[in-house]
PDBQT receptor file of N, H, CA, C and O in Angstrom, charges set to zero:
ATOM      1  N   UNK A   1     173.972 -14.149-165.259  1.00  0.00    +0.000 N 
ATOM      2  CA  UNK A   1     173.066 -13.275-164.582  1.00  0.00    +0.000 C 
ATOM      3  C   UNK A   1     173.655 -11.867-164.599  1.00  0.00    +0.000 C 
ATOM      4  O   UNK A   1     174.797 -11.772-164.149  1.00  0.00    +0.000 OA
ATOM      5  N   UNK A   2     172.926 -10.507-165.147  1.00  0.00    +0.000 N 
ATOM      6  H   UNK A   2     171.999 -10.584-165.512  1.00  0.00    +0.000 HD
ATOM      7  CA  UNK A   2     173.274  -9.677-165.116  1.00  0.00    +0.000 C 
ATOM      8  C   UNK A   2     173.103  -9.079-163.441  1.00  0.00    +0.000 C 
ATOM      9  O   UNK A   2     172.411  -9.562-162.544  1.00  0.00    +0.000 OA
ATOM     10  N   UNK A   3     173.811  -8.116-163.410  1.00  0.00    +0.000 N 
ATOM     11  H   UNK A   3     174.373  -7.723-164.139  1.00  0.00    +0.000 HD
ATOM     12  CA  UNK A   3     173.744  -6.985-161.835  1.00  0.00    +0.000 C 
ATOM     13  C   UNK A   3     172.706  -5.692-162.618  1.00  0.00    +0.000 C 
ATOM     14  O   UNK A   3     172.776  -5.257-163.767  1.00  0.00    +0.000 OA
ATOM     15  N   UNK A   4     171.873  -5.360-161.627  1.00  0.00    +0.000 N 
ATOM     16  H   UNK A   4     171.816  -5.713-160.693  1.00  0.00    +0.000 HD
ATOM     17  CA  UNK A   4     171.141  -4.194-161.223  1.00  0.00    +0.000 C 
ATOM     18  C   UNK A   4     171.960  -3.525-160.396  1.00  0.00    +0.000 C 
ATOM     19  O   UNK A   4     172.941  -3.997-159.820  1.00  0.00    +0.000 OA
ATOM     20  N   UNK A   5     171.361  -1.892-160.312  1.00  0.00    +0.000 N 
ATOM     21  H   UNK A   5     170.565  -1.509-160.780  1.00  0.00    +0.000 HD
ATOM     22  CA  UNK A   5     171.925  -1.272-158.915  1.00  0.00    +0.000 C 
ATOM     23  C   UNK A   5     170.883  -1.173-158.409  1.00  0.00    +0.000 C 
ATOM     24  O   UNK A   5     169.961  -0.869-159.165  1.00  0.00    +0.000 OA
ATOM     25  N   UNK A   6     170.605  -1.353-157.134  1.00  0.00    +0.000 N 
ATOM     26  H   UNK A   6     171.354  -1.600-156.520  1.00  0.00    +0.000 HD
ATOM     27  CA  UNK A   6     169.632  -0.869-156.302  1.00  0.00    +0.000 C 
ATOM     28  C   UNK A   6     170.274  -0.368-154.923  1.00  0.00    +0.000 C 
ATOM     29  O   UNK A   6     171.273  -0.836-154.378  1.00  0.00    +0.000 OA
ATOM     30  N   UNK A   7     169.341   0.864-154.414  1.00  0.00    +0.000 N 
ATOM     31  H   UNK A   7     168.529   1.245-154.858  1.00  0.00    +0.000 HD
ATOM     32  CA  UNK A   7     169.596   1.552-153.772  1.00  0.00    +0.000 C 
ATOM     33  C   UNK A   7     168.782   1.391-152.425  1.00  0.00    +0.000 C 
ATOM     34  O   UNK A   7     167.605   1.750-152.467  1.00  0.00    +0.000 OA
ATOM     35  N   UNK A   8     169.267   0.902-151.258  1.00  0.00    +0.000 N 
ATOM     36  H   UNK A   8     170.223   0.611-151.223  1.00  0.00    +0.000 HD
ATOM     37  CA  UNK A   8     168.844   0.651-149.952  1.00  0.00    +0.000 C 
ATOM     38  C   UNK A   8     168.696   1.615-149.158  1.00  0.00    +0.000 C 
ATOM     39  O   UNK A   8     169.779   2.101-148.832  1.00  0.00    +0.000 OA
ATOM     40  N   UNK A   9     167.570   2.238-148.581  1.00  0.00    +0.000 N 
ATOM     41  H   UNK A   9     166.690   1.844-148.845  1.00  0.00    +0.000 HD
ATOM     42  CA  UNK A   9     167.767   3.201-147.845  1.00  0.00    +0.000 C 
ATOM     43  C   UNK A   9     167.189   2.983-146.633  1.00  0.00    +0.000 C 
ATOM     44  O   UNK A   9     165.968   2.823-146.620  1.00  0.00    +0.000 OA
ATOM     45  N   UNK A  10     167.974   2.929-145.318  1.00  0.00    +0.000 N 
ATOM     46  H   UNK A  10     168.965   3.059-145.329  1.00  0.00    +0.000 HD
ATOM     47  CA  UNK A  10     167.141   2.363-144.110  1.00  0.00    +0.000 C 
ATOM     48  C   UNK A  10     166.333   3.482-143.410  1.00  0.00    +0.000 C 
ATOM     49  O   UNK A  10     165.555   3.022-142.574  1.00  0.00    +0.000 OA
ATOM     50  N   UNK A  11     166.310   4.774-143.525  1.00  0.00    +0.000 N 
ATOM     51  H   UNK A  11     166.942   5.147-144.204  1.00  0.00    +0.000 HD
ATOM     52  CA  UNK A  11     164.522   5.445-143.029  1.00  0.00    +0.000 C 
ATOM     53  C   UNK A  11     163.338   4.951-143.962  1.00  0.00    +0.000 C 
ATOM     54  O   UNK A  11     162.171   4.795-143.604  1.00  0.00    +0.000 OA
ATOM     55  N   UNK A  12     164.024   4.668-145.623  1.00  0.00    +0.000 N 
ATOM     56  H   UNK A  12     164.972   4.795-145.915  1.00  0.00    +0.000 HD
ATOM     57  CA  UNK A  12     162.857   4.374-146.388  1.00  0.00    +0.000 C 
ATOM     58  C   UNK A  12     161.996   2.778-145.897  1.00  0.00    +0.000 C 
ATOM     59  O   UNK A  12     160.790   2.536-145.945  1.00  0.00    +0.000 OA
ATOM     60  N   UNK A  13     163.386   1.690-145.336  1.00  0.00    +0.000 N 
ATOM     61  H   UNK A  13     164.366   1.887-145.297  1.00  0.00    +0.000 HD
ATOM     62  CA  UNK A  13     162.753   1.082-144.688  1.00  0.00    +0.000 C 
ATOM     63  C   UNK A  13     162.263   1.060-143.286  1.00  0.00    +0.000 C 
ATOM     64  O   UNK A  13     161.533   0.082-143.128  1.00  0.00    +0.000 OA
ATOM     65  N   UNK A  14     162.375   1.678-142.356  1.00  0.00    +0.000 N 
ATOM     66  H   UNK A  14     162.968   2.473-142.484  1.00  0.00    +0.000 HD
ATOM     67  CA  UNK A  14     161.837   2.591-141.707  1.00  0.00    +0.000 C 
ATOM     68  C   UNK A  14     160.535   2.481-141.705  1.00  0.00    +0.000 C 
ATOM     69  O   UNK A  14     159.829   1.575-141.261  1.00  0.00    +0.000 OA
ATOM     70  N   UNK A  15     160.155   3.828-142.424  1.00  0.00    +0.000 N 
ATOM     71  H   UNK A  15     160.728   4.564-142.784  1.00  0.00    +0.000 HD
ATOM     72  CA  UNK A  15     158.375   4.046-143.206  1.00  0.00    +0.000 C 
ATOM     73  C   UNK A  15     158.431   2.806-143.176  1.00  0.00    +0.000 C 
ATOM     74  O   UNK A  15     158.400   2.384-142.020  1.00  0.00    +0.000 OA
ATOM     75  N   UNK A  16     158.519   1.816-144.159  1.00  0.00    +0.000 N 
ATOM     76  H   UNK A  16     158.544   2.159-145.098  1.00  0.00    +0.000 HD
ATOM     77  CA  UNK A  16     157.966   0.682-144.700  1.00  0.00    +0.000 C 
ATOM     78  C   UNK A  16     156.942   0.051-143.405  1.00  0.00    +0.000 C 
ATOM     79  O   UNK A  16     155.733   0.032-143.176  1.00  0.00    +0.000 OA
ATOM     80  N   UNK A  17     158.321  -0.493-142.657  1.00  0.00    +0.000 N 
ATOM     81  H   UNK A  17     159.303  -0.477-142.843  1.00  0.00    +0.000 HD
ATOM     82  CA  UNK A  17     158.077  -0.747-141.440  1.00  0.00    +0.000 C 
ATOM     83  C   UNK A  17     156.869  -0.344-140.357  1.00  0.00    +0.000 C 
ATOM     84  O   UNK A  17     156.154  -1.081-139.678  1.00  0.00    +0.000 OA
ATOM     85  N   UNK A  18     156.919   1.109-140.460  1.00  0.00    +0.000 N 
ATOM     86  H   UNK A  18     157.499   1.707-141.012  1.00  0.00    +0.000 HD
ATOM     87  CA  UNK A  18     156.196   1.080-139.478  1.00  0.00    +0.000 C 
ATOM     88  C   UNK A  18     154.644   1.394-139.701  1.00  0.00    +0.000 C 
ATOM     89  O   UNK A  18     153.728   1.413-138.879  1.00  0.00    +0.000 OA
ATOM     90  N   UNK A  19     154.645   1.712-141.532  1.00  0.00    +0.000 N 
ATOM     91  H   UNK A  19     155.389   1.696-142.199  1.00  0.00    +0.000 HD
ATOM     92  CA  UNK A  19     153.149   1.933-141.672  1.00  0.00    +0.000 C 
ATOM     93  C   UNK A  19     152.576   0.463-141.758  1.00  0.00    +0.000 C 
ATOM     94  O   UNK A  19     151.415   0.166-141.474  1.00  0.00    +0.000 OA
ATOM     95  N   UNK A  20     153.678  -0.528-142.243  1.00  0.00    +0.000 N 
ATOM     96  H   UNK A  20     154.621  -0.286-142.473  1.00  0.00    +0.000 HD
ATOM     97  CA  UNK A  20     153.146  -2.152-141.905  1.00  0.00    +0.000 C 
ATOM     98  C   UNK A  20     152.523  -2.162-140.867  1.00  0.00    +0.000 C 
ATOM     99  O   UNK A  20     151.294  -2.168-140.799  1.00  0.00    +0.000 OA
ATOM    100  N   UNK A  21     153.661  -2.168-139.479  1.00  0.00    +0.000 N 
ATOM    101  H   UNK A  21     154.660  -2.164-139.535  1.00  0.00    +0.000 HD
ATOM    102  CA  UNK A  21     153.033  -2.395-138.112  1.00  0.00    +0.000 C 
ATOM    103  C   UNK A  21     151.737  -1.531-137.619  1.00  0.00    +0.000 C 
ATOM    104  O   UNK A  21     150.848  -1.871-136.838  1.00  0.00    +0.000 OA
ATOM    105  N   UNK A  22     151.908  -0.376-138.286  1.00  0.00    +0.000 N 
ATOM    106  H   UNK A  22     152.630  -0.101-138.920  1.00  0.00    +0.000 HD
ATOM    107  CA  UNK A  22     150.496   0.382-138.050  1.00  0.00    +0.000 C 
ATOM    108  C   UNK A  22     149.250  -0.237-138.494  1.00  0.00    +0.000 C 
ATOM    109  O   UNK A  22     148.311  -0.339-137.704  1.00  0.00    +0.000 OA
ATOM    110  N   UNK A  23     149.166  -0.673-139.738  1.00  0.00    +0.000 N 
ATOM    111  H   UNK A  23     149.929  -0.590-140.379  1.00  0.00    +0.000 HD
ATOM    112  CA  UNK A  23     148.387  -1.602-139.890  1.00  0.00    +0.000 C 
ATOM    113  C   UNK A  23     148.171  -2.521-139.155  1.00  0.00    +0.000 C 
ATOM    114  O   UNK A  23     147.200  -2.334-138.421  1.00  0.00    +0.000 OA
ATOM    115  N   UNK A  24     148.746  -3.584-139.025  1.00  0.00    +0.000 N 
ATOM    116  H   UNK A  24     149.534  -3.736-139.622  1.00  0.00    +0.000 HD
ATOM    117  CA  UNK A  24     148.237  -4.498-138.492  1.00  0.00    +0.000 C 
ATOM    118  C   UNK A  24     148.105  -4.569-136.735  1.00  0.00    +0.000 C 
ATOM    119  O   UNK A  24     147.979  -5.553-136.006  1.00  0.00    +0.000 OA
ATOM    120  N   UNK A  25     148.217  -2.612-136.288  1.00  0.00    +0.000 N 
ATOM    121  H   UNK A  25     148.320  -1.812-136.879  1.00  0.00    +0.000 HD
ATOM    122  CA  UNK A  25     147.842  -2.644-135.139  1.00  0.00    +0.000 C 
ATOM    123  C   UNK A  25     148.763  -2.773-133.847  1.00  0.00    +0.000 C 
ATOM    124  O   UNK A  25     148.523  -3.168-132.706  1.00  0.00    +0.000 OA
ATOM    125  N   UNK A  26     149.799  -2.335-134.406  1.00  0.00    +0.000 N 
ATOM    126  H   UNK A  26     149.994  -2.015-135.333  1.00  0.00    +0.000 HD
ATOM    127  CA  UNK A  26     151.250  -2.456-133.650  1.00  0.00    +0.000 C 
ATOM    128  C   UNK A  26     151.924  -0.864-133.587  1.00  0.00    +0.000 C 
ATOM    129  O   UNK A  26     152.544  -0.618-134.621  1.00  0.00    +0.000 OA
ATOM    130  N   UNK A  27     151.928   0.102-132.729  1.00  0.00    +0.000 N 
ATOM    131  H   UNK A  27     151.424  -0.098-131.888  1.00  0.00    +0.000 HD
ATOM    132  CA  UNK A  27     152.811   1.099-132.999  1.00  0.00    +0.000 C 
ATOM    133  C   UNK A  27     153.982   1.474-132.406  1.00  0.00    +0.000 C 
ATOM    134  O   UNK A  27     154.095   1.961-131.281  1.00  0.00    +0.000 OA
ATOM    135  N   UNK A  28     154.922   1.215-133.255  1.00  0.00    +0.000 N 
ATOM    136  H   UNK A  28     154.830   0.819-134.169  1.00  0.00    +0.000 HD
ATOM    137  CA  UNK A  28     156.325   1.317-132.570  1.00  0.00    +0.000 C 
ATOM    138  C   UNK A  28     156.746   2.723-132.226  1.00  0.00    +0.000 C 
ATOM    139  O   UNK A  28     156.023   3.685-132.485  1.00  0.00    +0.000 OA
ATOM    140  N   UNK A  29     157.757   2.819-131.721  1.00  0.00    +0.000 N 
ATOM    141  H   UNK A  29     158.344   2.037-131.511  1.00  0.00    +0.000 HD
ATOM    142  CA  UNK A  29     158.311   3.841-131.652  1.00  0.00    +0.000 C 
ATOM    143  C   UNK A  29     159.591   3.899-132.629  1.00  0.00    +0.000 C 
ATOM    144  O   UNK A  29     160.064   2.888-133.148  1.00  0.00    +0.000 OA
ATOM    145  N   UNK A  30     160.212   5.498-132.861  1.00  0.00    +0.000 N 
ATOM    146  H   UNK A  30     159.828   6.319-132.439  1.00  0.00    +0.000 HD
ATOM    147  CA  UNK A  30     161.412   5.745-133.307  1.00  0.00    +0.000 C 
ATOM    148  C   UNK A  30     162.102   4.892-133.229  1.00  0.00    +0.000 C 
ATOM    149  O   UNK A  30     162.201   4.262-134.282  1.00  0.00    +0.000 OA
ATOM    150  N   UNK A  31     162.767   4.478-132.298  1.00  0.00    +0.000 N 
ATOM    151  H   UNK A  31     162.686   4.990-131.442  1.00  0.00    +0.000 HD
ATOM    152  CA  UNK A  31     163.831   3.449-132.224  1.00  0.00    +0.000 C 
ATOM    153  C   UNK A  31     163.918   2.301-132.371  1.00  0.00    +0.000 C 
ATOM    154  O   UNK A  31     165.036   1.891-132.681  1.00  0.00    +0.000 OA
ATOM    155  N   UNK A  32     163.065   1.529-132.253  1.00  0.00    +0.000 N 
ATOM    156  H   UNK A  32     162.157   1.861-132.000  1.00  0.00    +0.000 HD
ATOM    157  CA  UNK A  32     162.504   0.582-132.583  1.00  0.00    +0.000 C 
ATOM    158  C   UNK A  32     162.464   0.252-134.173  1.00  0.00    +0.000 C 
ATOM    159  O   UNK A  32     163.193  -0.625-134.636  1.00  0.00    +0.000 OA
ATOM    160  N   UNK A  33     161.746   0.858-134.828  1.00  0.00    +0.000 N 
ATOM    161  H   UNK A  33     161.154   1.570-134.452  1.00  0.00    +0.000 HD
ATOM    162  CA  UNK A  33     162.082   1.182-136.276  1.00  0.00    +0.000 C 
ATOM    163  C   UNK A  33     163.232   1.401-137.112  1.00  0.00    +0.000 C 
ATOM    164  O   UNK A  33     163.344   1.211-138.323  1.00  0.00    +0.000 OA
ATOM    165  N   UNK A  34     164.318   1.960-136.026  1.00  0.00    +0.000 N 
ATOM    166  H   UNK A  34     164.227   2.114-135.042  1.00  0.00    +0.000 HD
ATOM    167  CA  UNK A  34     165.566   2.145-136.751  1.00  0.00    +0.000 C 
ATOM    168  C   UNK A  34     166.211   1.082-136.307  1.00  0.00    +0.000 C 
ATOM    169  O   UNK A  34     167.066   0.609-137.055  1.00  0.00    +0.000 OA
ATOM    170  N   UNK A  35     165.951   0.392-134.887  1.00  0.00    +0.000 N 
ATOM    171  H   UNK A  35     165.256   0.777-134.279  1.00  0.00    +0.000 HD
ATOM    172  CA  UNK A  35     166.705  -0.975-134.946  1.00  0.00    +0.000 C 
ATOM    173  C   UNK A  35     166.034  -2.153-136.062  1.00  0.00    +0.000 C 
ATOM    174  O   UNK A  35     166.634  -3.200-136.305  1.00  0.00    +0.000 OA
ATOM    175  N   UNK A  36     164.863  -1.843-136.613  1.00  0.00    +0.000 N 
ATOM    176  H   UNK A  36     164.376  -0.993-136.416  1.00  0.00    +0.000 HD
ATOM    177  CA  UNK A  36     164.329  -2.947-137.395  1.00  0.00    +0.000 C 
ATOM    178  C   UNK A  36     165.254  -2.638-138.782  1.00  0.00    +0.000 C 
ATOM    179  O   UNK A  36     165.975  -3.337-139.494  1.00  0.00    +0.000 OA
ATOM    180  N   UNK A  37     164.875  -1.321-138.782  1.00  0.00    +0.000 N 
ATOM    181  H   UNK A  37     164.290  -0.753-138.203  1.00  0.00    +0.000 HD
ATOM    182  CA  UNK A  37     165.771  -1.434-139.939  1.00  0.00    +0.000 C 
ATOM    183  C   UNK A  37     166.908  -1.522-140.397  1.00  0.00    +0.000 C 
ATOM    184  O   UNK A  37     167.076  -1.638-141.611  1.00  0.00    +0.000 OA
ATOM    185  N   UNK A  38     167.884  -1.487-139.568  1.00  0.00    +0.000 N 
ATOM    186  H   UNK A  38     167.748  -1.393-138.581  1.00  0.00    +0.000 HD
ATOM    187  CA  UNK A  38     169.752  -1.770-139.296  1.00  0.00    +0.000 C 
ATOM    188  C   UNK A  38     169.549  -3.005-139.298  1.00  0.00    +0.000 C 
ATOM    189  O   UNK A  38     170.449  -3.595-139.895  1.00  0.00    +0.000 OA
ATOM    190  N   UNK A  39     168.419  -3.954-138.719  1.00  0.00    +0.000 N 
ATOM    191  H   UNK A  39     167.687  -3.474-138.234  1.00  0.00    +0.000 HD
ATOM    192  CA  UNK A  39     168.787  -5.280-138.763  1.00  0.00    +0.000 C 
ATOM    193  C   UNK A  39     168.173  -6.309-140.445  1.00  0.00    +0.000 C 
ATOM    194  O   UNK A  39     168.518  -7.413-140.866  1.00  0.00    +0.000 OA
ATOM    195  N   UNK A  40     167.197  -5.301-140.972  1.00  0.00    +0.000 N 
ATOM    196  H   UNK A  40     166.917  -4.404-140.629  1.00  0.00    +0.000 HD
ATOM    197  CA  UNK A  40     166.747  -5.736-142.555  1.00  0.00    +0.000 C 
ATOM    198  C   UNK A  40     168.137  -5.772-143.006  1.00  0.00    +0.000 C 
ATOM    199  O   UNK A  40     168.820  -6.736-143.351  1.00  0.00    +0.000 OA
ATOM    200  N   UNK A  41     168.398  -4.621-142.942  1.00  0.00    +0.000 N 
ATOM    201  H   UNK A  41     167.843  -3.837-142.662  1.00  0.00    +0.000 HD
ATOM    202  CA  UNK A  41     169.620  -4.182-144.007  1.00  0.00    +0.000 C 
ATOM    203  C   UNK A  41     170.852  -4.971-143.707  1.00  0.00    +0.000 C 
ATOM    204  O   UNK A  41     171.686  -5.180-144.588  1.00  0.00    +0.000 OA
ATOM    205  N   UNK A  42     171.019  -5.505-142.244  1.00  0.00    +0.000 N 
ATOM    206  H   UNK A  42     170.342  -5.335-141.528  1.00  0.00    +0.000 HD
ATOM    207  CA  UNK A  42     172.278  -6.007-141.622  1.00  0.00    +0.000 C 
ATOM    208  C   UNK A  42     171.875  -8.011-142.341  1.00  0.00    +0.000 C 
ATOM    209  O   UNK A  42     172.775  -8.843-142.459  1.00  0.00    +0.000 OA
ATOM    210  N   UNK A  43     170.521  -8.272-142.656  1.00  0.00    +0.000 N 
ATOM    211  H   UNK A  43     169.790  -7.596-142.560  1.00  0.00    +0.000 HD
ATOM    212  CA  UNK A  43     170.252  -9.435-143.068  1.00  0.00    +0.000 C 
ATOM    213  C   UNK A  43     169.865  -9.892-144.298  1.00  0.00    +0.000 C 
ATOM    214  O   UNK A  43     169.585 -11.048-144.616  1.00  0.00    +0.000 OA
ATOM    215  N   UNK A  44     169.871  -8.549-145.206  1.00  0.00    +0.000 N 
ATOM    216  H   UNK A  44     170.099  -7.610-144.948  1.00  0.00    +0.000 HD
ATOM    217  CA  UNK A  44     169.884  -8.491-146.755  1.00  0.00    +0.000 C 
ATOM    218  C   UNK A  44     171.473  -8.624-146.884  1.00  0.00    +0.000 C 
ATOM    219  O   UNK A  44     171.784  -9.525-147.663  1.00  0.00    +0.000 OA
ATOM    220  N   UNK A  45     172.421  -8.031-146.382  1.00  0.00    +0.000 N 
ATOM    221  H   UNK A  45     172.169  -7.299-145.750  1.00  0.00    +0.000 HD
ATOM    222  CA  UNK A  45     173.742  -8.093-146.612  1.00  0.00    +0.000 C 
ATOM    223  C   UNK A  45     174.329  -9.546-145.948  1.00  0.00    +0.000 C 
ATOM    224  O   UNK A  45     175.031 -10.058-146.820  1.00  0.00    +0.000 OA
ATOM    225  N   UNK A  46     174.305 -10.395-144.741  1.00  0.00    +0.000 N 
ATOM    226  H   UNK A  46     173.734  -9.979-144.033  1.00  0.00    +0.000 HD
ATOM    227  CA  UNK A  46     174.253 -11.278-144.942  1.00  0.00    +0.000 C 
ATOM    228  C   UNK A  46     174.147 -12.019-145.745  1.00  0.00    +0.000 C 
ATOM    229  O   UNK A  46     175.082 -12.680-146.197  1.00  0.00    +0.000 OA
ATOM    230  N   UNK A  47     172.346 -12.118-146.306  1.00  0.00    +0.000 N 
ATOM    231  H   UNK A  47     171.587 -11.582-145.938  1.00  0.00    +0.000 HD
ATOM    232  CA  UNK A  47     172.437 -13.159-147.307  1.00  0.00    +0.000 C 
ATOM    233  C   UNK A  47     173.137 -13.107-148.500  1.00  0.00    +0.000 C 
ATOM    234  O   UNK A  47     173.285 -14.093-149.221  1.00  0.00    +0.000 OA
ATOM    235  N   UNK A  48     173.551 -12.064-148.731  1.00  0.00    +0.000 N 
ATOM    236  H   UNK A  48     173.431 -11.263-148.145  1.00  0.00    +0.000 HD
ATOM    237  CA  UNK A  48     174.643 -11.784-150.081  1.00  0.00    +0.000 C 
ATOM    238  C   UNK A  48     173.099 -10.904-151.321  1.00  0.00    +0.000 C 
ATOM    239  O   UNK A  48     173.195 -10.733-152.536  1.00  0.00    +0.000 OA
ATOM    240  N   UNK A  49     172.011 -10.576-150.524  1.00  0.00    +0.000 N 
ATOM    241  H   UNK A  49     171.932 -10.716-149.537  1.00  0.00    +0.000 HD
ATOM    242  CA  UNK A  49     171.219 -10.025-151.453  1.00  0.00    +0.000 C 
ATOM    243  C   UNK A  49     171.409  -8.017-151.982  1.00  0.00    +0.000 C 
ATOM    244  O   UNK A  49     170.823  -7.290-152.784  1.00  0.00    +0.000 OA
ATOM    245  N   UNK A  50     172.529  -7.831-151.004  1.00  0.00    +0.000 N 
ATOM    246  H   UNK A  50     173.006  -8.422-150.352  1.00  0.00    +0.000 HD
ATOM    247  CA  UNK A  50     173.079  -6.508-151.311  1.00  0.00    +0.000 C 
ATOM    248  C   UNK A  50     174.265  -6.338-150.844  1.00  0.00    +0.000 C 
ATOM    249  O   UNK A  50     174.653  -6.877-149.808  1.00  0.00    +0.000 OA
ATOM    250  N   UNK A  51     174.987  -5.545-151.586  1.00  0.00    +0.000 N 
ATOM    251  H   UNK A  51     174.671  -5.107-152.428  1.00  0.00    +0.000 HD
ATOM    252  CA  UNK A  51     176.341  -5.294-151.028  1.00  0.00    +0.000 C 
ATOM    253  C   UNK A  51     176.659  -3.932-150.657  1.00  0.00    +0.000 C 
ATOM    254  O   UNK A  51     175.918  -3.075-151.139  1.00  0.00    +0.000 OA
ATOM    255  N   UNK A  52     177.623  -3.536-149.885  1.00  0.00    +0.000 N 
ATOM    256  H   UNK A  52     178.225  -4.232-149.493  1.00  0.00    +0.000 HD
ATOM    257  CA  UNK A  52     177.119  -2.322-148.909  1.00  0.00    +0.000 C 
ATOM    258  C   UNK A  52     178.122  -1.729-149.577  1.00  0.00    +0.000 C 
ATOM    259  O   UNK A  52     179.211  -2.302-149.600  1.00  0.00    +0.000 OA
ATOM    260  N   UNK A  53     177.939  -0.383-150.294  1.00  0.00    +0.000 N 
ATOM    261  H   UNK A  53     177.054   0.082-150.275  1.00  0.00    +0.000 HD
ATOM    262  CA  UNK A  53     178.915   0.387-150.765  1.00  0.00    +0.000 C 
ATOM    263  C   UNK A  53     178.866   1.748-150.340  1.00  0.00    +0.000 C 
ATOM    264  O   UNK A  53     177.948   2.529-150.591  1.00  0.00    +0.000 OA
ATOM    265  N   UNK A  54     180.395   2.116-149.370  1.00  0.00    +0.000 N 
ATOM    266  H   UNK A  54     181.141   1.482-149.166  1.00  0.00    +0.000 HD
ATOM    267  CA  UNK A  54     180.513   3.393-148.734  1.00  0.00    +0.000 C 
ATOM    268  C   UNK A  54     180.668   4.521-149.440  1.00  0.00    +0.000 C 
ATOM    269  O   UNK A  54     181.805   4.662-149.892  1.00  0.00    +0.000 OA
ATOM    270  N   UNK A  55     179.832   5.447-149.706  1.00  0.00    +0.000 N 
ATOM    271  H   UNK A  55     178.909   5.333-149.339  1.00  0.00    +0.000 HD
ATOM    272  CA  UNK A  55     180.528   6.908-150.674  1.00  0.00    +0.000 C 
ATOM    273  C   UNK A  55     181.648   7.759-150.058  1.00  0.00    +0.000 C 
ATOM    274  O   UNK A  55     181.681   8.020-148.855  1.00  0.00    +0.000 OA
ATOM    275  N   UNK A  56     182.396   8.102-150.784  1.00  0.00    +0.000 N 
ATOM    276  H   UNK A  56     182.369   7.891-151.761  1.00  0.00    +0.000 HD
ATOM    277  CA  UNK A  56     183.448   8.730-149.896  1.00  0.00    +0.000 C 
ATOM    278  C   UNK A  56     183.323  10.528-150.834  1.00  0.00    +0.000 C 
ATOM    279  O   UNK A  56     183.442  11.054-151.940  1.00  0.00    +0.000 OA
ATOM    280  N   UNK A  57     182.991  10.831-149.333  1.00  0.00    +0.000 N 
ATOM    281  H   UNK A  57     182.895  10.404-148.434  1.00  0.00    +0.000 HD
ATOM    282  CA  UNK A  57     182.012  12.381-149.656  1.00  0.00    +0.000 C 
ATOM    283  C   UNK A  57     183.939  13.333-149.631  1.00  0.00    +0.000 C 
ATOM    284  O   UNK A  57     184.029  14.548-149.809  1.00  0.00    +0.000 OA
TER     285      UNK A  57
């Protein structure tokens, strides 16, 4: 199996998030959204479906 890079960005999931919930009639707030999304990202890395790589600026 080859590796891809893909690039995770948690405001992009964020948006995702909350124009979902807008749809279906749910509107979150700010924070809420950023805890959804620390916890996608905290459960994509779990499952071993991304690996978290720090840039060192």
């Amino acid at each position: 199996m080859r590796e891809i890079e893909v690039i995770i960005d948690t405001e992009e999931i964020a948006e995702f998030f909350f124009h979902e919930l807008v749809r279906r009639g749910y509107v979150p707030n700010e924070e809420e959204l950023e805890e959804i999304a620390d916890i996608t990202f905290e459960y994509l890395l779990d499952k071993c479906i991304i690996d978290e790589e720090v840039e060192n600026d």
